[in-house]
C-alpha positions as CSV (number, residue, x, y, z in Angstrom):
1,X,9.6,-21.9,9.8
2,X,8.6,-18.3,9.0
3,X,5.5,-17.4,11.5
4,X,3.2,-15.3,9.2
5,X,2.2,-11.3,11.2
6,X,-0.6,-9.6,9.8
7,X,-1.7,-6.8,11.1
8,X,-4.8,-4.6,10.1
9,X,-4.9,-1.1,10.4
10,X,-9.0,0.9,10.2
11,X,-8.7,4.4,8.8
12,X,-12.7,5.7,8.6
13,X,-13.5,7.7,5.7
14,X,-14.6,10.2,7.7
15,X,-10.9,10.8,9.1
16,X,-9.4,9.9,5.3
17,X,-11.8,13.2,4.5
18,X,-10.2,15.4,7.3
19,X,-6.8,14.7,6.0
20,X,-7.7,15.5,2.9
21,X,-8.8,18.7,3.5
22,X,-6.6,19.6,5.8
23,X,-4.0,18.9,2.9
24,X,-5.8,20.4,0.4
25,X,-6.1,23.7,2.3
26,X,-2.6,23.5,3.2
27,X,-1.5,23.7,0.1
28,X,-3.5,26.7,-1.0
29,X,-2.5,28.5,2.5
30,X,1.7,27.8,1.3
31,X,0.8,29.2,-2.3
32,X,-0.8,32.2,-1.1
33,X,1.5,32.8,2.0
34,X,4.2,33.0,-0.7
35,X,2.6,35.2,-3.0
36,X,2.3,32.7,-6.1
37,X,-0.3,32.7,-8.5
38,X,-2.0,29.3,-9.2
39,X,-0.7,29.1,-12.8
40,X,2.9,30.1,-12.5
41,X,3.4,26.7,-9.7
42,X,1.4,24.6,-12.2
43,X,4.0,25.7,-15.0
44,X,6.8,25.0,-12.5
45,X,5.4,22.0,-12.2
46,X,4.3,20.7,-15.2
47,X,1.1,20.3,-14.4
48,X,-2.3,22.0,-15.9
49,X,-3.9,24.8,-13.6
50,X,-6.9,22.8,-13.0
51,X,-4.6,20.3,-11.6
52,X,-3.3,22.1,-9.1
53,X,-6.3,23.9,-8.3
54,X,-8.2,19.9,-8.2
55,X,-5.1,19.2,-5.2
56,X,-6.4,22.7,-3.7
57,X,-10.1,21.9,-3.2
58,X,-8.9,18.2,-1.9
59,X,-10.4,16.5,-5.0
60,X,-7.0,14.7,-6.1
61,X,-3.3,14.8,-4.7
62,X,-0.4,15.1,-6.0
63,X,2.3,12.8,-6.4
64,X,5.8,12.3,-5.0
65,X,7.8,14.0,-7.0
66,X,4.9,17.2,-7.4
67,X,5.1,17.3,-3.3
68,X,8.7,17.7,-3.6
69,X,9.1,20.2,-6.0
70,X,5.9,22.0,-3.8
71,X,8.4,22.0,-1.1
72,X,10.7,24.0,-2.5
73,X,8.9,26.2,-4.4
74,X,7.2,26.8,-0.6
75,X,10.7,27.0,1.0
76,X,9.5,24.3,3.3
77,X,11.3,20.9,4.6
78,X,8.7,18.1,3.4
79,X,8.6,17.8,7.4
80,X,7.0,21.1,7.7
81,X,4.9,19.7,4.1
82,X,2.9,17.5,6.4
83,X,3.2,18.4,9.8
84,X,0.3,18.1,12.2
85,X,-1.8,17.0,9.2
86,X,-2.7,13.7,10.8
């Protein structure tokens, strides 16, 4: 007999808000270390410029595959992409 684990895990909006500025403003602070204008990385990613710049003021995220293509565009490992975020 399988013995059922469940485990629950509290995240409070409050610290779901802190990470997502904190990602939000990283992502802006790679762009502009780099020297990249907001609508050439949307066009490298196939995104519109208000998307991007919507993931820079933290009011959506990107997916997957955007965070990987950010990485290298960025010259960053996707370790470096999200480290001391949380």
């Amino acid at each position: 007999m399988e013995k059922e684990i469940r485990k629950e895990f509290q995240v409070s909006d409050e610290a779901v808000l802190r990470y997502d500025k904190a990602f939000a403003d990283r992502l802006k602070n790679m762009r502009d270390r780099n020297g990249l204008k907001r609508d050439w990385v949307a066009e490298q990613l196939g995104v519109h410029y208000n998307t991007l710049k919507n993931w820079e003021l933290g009011k959506s995220h990107p997916g997957t595959r955007e965070i990987i293509v950010l990485s290298k565009i960025y010259h960053v490992t996707l370790d470096e992409f999200f480290k001391g975020l949380a």
